[in-house]
RODO-2510 file (C-alpha; in nm, 4 decimals, decimal comma):
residues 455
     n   res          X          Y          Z
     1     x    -4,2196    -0,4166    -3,3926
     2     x    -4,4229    -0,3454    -3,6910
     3     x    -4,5441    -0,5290    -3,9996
     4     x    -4,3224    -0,2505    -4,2142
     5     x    -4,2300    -0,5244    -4,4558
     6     x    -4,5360    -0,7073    -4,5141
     7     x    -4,7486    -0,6565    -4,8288
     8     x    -5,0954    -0,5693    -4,6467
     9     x    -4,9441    -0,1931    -4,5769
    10     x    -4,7989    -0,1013    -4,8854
    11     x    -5,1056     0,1740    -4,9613
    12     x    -5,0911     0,3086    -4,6261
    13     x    -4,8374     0,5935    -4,7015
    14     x    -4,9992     0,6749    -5,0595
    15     x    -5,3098     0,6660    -4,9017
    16     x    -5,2443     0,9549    -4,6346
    17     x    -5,0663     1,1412    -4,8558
    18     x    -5,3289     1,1707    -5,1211
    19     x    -5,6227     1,1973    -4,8747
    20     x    -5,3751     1,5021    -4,7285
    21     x    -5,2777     1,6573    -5,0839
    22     x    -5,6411     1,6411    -5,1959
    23     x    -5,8215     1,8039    -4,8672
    24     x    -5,5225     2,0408    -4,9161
    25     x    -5,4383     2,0867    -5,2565
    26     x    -5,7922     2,0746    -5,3391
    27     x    -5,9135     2,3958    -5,2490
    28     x    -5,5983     2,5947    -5,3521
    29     x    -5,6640     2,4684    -5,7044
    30     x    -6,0556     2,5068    -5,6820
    31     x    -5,9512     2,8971    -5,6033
    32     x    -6,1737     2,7739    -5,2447
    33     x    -5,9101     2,9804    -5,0401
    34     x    -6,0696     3,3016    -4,9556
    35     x    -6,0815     3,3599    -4,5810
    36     x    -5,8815     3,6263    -4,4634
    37     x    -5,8170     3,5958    -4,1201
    38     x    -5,6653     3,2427    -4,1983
    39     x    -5,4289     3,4134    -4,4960
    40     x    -5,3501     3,7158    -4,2941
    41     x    -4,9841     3,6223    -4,2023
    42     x    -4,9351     3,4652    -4,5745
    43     x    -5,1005     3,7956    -4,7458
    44     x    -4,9047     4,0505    -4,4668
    45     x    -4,6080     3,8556    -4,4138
    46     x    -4,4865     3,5698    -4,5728
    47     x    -4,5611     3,6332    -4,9457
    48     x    -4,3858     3,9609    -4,9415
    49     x    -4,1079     3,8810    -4,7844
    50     x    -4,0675     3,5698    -5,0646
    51     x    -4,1260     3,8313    -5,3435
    52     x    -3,8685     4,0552    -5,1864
    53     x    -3,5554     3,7753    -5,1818
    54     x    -3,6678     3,6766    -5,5158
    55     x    -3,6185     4,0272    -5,6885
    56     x    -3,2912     4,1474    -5,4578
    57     x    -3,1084     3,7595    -5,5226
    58     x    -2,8144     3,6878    -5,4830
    59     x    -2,8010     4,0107    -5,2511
    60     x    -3,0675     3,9181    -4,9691
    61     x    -3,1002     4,2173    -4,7125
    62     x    -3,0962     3,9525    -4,4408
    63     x    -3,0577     4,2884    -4,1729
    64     x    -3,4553     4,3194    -4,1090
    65     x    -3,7137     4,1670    -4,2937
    66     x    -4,1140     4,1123    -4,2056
    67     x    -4,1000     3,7651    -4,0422
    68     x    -4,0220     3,7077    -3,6935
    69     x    -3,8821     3,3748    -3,8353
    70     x    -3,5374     3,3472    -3,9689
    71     x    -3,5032     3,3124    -4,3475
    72     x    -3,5054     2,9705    -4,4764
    73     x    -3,8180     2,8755    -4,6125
    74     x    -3,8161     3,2158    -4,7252
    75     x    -3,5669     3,1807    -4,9010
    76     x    -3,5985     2,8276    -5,0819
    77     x    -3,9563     3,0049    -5,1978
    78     x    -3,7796     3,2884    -5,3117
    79     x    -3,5736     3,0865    -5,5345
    80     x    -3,8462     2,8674    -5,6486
    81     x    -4,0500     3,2107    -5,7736
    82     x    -3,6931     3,3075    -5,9641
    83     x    -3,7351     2,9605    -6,1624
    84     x    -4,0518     3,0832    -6,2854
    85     x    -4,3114     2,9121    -6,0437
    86     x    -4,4110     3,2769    -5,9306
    87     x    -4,7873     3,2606    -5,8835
    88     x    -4,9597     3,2935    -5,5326
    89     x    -5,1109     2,9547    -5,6207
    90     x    -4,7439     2,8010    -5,6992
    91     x    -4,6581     2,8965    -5,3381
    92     x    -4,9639     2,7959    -5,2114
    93     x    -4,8894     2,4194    -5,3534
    94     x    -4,5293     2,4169    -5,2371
    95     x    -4,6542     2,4905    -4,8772
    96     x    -4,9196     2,1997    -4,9034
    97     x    -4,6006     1,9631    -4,9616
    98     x    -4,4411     2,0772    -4,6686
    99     x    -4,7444     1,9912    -4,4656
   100     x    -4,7874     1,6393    -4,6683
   101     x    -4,3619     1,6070    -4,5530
   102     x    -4,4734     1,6799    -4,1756
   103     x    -4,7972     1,4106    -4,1861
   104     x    -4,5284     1,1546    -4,4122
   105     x    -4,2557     1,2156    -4,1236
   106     x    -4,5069     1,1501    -3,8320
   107     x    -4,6528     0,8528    -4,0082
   108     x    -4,2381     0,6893    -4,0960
   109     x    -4,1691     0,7140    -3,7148
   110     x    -4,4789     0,6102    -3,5718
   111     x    -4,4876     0,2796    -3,8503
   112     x    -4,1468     0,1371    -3,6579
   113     x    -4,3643     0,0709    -3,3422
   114     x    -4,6986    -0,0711    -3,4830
   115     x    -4,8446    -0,1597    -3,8072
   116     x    -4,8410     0,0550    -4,1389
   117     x    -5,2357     0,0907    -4,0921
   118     x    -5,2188     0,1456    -3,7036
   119     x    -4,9941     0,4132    -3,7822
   120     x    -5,1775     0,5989    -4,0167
   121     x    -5,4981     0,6041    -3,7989
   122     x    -5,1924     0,7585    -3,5171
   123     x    -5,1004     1,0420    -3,7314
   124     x    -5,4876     1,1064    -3,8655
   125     x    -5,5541     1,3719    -3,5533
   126     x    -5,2375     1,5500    -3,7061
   127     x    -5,2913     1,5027    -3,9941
   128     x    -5,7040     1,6305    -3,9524
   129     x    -5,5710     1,9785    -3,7385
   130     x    -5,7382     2,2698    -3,8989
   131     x    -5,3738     2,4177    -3,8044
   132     x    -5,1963     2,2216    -3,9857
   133     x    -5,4431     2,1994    -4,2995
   134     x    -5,4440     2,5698    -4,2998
   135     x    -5,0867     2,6046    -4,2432
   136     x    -5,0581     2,4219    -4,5658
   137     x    -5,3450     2,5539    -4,7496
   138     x    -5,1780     2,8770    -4,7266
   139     x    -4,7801     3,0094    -4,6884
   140     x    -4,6555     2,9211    -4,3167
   141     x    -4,3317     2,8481    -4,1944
   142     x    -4,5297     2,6154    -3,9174
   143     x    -4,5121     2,2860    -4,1224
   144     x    -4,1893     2,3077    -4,2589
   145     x    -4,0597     2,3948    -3,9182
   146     x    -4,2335     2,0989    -3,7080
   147     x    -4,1385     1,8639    -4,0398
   148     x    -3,7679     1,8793    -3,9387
   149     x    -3,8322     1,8929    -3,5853
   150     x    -4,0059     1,5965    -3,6138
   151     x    -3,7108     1,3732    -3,7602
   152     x    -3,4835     1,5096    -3,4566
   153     x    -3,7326     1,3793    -3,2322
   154     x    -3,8387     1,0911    -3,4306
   155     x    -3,4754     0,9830    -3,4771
   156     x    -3,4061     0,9994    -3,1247
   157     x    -3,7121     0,8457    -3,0113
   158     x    -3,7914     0,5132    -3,2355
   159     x    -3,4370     0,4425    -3,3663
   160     x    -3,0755     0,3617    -3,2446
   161     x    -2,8066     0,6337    -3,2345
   162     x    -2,5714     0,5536    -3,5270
   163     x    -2,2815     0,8192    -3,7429
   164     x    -2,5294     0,8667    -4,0055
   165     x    -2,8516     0,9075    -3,8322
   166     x    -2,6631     1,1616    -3,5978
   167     x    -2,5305     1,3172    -3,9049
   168     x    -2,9050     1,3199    -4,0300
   169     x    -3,0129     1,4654    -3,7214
   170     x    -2,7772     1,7193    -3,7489
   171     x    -2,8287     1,8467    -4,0456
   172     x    -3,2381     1,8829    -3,9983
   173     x    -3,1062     2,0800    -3,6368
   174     x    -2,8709     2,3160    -3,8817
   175     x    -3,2002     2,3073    -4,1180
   176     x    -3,4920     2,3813    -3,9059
   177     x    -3,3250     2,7016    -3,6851
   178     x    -3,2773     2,8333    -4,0262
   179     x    -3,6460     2,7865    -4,0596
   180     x    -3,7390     2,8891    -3,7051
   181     x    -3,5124     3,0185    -3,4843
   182     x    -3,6653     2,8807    -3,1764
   183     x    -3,5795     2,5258    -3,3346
   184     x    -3,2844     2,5287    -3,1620
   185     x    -3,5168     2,3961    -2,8132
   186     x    -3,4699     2,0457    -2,9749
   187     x    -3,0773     1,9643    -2,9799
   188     x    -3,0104     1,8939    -2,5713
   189     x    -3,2368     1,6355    -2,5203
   190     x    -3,1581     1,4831    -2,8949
   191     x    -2,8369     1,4907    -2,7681
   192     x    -2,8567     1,3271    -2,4803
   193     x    -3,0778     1,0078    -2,6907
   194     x    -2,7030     1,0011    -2,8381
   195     x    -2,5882     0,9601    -2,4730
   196     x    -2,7561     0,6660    -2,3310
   197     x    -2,5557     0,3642    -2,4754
   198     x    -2,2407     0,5037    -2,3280
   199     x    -2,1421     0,2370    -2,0464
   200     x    -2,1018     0,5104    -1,7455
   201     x    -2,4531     0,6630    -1,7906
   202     x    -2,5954     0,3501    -1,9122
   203     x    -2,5004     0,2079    -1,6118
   204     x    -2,6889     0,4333    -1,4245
   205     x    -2,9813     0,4189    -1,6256
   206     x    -3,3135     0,3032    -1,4155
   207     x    -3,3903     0,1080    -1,7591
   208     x    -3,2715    -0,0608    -1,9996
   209     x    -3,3528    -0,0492    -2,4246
   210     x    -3,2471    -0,2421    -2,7036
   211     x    -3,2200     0,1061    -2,8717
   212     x    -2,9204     0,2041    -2,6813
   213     x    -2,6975    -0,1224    -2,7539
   214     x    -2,4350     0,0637    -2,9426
   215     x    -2,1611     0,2119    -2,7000
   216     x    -1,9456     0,3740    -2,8575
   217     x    -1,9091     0,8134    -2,8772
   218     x    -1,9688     0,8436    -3,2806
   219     x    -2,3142     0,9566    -3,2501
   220     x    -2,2479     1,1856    -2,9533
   221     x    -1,9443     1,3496    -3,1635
   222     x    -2,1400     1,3830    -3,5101
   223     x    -2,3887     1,5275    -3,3673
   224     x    -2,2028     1,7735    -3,1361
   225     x    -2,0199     1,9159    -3,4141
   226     x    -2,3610     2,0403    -3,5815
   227     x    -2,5186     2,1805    -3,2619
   228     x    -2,1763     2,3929    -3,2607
   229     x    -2,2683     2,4545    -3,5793
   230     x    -2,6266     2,5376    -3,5725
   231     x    -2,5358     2,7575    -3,2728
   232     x    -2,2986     2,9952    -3,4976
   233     x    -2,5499     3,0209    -3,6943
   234     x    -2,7722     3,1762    -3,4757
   235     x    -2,5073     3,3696    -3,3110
   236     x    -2,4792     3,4811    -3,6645
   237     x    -2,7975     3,5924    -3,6726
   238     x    -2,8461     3,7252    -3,3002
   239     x    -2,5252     3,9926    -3,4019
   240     x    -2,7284     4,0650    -3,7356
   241     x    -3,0328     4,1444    -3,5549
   242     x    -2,9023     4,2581    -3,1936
   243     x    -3,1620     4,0246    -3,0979
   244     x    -3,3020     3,6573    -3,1191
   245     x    -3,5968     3,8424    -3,3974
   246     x    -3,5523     4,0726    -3,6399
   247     x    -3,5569     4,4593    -3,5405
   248     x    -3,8858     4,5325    -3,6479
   249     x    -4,0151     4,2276    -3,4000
   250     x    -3,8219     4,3418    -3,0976
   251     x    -4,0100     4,5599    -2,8291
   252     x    -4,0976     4,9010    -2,9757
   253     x    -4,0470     4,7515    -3,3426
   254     x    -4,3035     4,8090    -3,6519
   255     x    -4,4005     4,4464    -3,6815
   256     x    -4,7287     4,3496    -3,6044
   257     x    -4,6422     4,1575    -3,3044
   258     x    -4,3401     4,1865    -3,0711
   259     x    -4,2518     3,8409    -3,0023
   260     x    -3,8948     3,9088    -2,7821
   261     x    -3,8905     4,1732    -2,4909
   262     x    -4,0292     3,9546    -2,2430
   263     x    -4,2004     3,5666    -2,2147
   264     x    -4,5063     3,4132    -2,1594
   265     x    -4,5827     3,2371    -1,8174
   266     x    -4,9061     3,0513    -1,9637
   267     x    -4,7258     2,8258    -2,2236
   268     x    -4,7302     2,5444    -1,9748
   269     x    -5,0716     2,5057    -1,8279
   270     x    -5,1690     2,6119    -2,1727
   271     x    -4,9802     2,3445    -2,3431
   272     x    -5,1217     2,0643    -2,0213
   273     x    -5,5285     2,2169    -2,1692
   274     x    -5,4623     2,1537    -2,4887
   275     x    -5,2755     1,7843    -2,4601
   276     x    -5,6185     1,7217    -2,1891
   277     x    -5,8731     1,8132    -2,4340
   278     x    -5,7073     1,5958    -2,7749
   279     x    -5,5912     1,3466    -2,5426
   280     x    -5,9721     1,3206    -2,3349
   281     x    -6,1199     1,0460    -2,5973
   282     x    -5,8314     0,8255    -2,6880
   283     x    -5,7461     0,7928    -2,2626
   284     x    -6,1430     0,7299    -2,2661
   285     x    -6,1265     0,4465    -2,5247
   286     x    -5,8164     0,3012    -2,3175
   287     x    -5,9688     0,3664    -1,9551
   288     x    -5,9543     0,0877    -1,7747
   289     x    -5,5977     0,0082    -1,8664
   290     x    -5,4924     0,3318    -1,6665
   291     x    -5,7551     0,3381    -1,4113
   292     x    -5,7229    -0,0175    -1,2991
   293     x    -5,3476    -0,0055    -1,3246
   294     x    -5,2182     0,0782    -0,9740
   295     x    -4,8947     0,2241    -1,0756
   296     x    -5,0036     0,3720    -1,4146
   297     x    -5,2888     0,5414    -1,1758
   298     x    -5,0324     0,6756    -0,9289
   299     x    -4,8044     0,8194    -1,1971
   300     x    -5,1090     0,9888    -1,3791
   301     x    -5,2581     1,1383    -1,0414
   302     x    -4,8619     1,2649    -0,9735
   303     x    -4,9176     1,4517    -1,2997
   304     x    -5,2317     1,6117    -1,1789
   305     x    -5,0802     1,7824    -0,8737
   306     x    -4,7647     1,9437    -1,1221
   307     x    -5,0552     2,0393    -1,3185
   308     x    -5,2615     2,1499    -1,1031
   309     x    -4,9574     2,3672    -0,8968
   310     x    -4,8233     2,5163    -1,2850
   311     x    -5,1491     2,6410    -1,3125
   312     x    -5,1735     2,7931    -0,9668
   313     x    -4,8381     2,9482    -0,9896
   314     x    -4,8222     3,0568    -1,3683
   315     x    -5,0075     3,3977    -1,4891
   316     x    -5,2601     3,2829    -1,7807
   317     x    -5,5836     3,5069    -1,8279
   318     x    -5,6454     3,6115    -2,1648
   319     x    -5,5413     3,9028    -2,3147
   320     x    -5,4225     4,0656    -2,6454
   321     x    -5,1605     4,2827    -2,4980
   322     x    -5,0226     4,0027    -2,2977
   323     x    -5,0022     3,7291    -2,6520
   324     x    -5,2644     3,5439    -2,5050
   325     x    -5,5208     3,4804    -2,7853
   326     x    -5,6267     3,3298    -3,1083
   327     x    -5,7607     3,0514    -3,1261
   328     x    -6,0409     2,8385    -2,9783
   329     x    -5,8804     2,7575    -2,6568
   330     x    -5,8124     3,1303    -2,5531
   331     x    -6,1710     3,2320    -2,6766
   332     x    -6,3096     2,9956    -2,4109
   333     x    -6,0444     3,0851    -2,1776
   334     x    -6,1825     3,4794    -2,1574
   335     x    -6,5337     3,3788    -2,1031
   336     x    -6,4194     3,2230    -1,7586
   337     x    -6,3900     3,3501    -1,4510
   338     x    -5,9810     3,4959    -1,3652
   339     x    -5,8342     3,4642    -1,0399
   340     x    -5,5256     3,6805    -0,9683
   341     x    -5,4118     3,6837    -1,3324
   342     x    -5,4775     3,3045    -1,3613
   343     x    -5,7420     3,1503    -1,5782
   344     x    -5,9776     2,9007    -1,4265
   345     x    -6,0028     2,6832    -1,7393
   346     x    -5,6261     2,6726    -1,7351
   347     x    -5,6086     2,6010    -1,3960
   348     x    -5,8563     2,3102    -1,4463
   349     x    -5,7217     2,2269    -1,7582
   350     x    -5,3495     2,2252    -1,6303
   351     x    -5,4426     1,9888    -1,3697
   352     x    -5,6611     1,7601    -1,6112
   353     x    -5,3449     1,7566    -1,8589
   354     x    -5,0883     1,7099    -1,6347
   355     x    -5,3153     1,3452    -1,5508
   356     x    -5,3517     1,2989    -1,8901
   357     x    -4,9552     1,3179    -1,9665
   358     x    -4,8762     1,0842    -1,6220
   359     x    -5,1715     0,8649    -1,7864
   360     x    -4,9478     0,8584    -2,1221
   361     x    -4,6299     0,8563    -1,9201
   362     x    -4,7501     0,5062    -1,7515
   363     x    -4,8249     0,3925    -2,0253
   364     x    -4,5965     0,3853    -2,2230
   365     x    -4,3486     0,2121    -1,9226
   366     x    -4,6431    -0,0683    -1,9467
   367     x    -4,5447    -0,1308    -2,3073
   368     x    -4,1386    -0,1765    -2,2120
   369     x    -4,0527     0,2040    -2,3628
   370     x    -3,8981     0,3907    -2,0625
   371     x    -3,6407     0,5320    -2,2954
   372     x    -3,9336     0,6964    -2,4996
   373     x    -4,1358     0,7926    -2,1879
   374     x    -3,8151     1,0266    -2,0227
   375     x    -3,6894     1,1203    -2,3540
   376     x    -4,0618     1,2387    -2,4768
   377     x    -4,0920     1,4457    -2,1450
   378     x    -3,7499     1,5611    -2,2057
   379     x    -3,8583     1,7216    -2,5701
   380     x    -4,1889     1,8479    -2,3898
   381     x    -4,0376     2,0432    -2,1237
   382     x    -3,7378     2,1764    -2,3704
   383     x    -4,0640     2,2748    -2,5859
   384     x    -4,2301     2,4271    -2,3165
   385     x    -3,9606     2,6640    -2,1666
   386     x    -3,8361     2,7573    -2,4961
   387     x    -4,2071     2,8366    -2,5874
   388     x    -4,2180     3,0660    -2,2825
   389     x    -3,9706     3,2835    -2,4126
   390     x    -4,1739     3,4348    -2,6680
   391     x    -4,4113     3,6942    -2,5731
   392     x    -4,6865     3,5201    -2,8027
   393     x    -4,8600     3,2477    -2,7470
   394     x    -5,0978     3,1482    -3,0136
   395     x    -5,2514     2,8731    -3,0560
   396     x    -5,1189     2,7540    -3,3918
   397     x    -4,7710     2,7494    -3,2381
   398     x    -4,8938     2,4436    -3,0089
   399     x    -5,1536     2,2227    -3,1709
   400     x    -4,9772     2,0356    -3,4490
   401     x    -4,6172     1,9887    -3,1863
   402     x    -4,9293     1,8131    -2,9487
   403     x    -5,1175     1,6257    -3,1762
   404     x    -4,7349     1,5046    -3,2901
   405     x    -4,6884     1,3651    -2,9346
   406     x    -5,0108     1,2265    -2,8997
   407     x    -4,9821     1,0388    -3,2139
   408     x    -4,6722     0,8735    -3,1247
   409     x    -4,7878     0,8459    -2,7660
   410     x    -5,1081     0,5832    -2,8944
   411     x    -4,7874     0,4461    -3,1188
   412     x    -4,6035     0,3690    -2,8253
   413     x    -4,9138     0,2290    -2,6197
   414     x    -4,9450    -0,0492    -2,8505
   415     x    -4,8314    -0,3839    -2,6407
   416     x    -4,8918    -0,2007    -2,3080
   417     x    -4,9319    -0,4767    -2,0305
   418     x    -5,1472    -0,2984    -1,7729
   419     x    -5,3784    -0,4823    -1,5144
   420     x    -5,6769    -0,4413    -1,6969
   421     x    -5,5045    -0,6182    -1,9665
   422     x    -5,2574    -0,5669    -2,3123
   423     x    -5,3450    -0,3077    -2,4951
   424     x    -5,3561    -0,3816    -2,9030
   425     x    -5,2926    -0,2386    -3,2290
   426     x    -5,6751    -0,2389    -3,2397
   427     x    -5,7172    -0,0440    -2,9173
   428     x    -5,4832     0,2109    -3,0271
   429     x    -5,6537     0,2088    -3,3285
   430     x    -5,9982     0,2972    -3,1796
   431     x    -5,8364     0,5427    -2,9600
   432     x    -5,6615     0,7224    -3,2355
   433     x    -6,0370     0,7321    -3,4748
   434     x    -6,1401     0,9317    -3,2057
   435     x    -5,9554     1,1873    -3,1651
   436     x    -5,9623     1,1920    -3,5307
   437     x    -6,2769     1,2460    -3,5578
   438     x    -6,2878     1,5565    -3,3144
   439     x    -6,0201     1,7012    -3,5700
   440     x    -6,2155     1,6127    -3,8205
   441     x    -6,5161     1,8298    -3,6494
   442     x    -6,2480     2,1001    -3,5736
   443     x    -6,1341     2,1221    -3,9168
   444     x    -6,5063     2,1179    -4,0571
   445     x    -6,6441     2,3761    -3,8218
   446     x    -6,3524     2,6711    -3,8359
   447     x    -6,2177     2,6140    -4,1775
   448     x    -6,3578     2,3808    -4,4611
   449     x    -6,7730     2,5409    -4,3630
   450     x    -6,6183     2,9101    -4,3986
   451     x    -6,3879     2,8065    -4,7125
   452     x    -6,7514     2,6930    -4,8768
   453     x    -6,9264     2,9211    -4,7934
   454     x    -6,7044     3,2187    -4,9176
   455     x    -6,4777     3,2896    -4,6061
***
């Protein structure tokens, strides 16, 4: 358990949030935003749409709107810019907030398993994404979005099922489909955290958690109720639109990208790359304790193989017309050879990230959290195939929900008994500072050199 009460962790929070607000903030204010293909979906999109609800309210046209998202955060900015705070810049500040909320969220959940300090240094990759620092920096619905995500997750991950925290839960479900539409990928497996303490499938369980001790229906009922709920909603909205996006999204719309009409077979090995390359230095750092382990080494080369056969199986080269670019990751990806529709850094990098999540997977069973190892695959996979479904697959949609798991993932590592040894809040430290620090570079290289120099 963590030091949460003791006096030596008090600044932690304050600390992240300011260094956030002011690597954030900072520019916004300095007028150091200028870089258009960051602000393109802000400048096209986003901003219009806000200015839009704010001069039809209370009469929203809700029937077809330019977002592919549905309305939420639209509409709390809208209302926002009718109080007055109208500027570009006002928006601008209200979005760096929602990415300070998302970094604040990561760090609450992550502090319950080690140390207030431990857990900042978790959440600093996250925290450090370019994706996520532009995402705030300028008018997204991506932090917001992964913000109440996160306390689903975080809520069924790192705390007990209880009324309340199911009602909680519930409520951020109803919240974030409002937000994002897709949101809804998060309820089954939240559902089934609710699940576990229940004496005929804890019975059956192949472990056993001190997080499941309550066994009693309450939670399972709360929270049922709002996934009905959340699931009129979008009903609501699916009879609005005649689809899952508005019109102008769906195939042969005017939007600028059609995002239903068909899915995307690459999520997954894309999603296996990405978790390989953030995950590469902190599984460095900690190599021995997965190598050496016999069954941690068996469970990470089982992950290899699923990797390895998703990105033999699954369709991935590169392409515009196909969703498949933006970003660093796809950039590389089209200046590799293709086999058969399939990208041979995918393929590589599917087989490499499906060790590195086995590796993670291991190790977290080493450190007595079996209920977070199935239930964090559960969320992954949900992620994953709900992902799929969209016809795009940028890059910004899957960095910050990765560098979320990995951060709790080193969280959860802390106390691991492998054969190589126990793993400490000082190992996890170390682990996390680097893949910090490749952030760090990320963020550097592809958004604070260009914001400098002019865009």
């Amino acid at each position: 358990m963590s030091d949460r009460g003791g006096r030596r962790g008090t600044f932690a929070p304050v600390a992240l949030l300011l260094g956030f607000l002011l690597v954030t903030m900072g520019p916004v204010l300095a007028g150091l935003d200028d870089f258009p293909s960051k602000s393109i979906d802000q400048d096209r999109n986003h901003i219009p749409v806000i200015r839009a609800f704010a001069a039809s309210l209370p009469d929203i046209n809700l029937l077809d709107y330019d977002s592919a998202t549905t309305p939420g955060m639209h509409v709390v900015l809208a209302l926002m810019v009718r109080a007055g705070f109208d500027s570009e810049t006002s928006l601008q500040l209200a979005s760096c907030l929602f990415g300070a909320a998302l970094v604040l969220v990561a760090w609450w959940f992550a502090a319950w398993v080690v140390s207030r300090w431990t857990a900042v240094a978790c959440v600093l990759p996250l925290a450090a994404s370019p994706y996520v620092l532009g995402n705030s920096i300028w008018v997204m619905t991506d932090n917001l979005s992964l913000a109440l995500v996160a306390v689903i997750i975080g809520l069924s991950l790192f705390r007990s099922p209880s009324g309340p925290r199911s009602a909680l839960s519930g409520v951020m479900l109803v919240l974030a489909v409002l937000v994002r539409q897709i949101n809804l990928w998060a309820c089954a497996v939240a559902g089934v955290a609710t699940l576990l303490g229940l004496d005929p499938i804890r019975r059956r369980l192949p472990f056993r958690d001190a997080l499941d001790r309550r066994r009693d229906a309450v939670p399972s009922v709360i929270f049922g109720i709002f996934v009905v709920m959340t699931v009129a909603v979008l009903g609501w909205f699916f009879s609005l639109w005649g689809g899952l996006v508005p019109p102008r999204f769906q195939a042969g719309g005017d939007g600028a990208a059609s995002h239903a009409g068909g899915g995307n077979a690459a999520v997954a090995p894309y999603v296996l790359t990405l978790f390989f390359v953030y995950a590469s230095l902190p599984l460095f750092v900690l190599l021995p304790n997965w190598t050496r382990d016999r069954r941690i080494r068996a469970i990470a080369i089982a992950g290899a193989v699923i990797g390895l056969g998703l990105g033999l199986v699954l369709e991935s080269a590169p392409g515009i017309d196909v969703g498949r670019n933006g970003g660093w990751l796809w950039t590389f990806a089209a200046r590799t050879p293709e086999f058969a529709g399939r990208s041979s850094m995918l393929i590589i990098g599917s087989m490499c990230g499906g060790a590195a999540a086995g590796a993670a997977f291991g190790l977290l069973v080493a450190a007595g959290r079996t209920r977070m190892a199935v239930l964090g695959l559960g969320f992954a996979l949900s992620f994953v195939v709900a992902s799929s479904a969209n016809a795009q697959a940028f890059q910004r949609y899957f960095d910050p929900p990765v560098l979320l798991a990995l951060g709790w993932c080193l969280a959860g590592f802390a106390g691991a008994r492998t054969s190589a040894g126990t793993i400490s809040s000082r190992h996890v430290a170390i682990a996390a500072l680097s893949s910090f620090a490749m952030q760090a570079c990320f963020a550097g290289l592809t958004l604070y050199r260009p914001l400098l120099s002019g865009g």
